[in-house]
N, C-alpha and C positions, 0 to 999 in steps of 0.2 A: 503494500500500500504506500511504502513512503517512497520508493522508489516514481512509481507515476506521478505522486504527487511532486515529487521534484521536476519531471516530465516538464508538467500542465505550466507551473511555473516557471521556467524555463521557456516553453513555448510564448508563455501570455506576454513574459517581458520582452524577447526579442523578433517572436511574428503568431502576433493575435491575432490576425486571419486565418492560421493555422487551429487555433485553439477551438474557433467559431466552426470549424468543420466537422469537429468530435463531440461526440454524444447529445449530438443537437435533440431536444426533445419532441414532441410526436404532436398534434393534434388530435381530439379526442372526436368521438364522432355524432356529438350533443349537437342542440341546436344555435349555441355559441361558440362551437369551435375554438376552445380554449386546447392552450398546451401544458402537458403537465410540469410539473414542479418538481426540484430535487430536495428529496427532504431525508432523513437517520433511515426511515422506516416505510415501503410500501403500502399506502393505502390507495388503492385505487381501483375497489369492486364499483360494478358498473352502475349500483343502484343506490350505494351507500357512501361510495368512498369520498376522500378528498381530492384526486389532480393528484396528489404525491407517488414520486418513484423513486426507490433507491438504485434503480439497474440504470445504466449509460443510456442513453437513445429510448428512453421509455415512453408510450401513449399513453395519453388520458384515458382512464378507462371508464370518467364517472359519465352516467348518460341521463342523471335527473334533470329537472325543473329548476333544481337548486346548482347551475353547475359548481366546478371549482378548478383551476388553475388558474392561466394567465396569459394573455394576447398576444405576447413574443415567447419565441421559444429560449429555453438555457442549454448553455453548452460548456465546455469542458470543465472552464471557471467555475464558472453555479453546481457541473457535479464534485468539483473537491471541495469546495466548502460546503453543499450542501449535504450530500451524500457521504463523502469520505471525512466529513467533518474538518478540514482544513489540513487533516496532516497523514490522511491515511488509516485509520487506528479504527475505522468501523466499514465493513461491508464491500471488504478487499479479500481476496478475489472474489467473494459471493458476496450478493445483497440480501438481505433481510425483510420478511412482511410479506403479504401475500403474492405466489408466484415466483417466489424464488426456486433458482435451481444453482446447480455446485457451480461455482465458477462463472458466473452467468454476467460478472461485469469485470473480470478477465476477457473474456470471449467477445462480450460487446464492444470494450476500448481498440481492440484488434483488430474487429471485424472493420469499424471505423477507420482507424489507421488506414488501413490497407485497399480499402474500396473507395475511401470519400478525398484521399489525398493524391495531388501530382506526383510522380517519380520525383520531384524535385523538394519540394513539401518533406516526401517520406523520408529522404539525404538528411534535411536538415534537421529533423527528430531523431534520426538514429545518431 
């Protein structure tokens, strides 16, 4: 965990358009089209939850009346403070709350990486 989080910062100070490419959040598919939020803990059942995700790139899952998240999405920044808590020390490699699986924001940071960056982008991460 403290390793990415070194990552993230790194990237955010010397090219935050990199940063804005990973774990960008998802819209949910209510009829405000809100995206969700990174928060310690997944909440985000479709009829009850809050917009909150601890996994990388995650959708809003709530679909009430009442929705919840938030009209821009967050990205890598907003997942290490929000999710990894600022220094790593919660829900590295796995996330936490409902929907979790082993390694499931290992996998997502990666899958990121590798799909949503330039060959030139991915140089300057590694």
């Amino acid at each position: 965990g403290k390793d990415i989080v070194q990552v993230a910062k790194a990237v955010e100070i010397s090219h935050s358009g990199i940063g804005k490419k990973v774990c960008v959040t998802k819209k949910g598919t209510n009829s405000s089209n809100l995206y969700a939020v990174y928060a310690e803990r997944t909440d985000n059942v479709a009829t009850s939850g809050e917009g909150k995700v601890a996994v990388c790139a995650g959708t809003n899952g709530n679909t009430t009346t009442k929705p919840a998240g938030q009209t821009i999405p967050q990205v890598l920044k907003d997942f290490v403070r929000g999710t990894l808590l600022g220094d790593g020390s919660k829900n590295w490699p796995t996330s936490t709350g409902t929907g979790a699986s082993n390694n499931d924001n290992a996998t997502a940071v990666a899958k990121d990486l590798v799909q949503e960056l330039t060959p030139e982008e991915k140089t300057i991460v590694a």
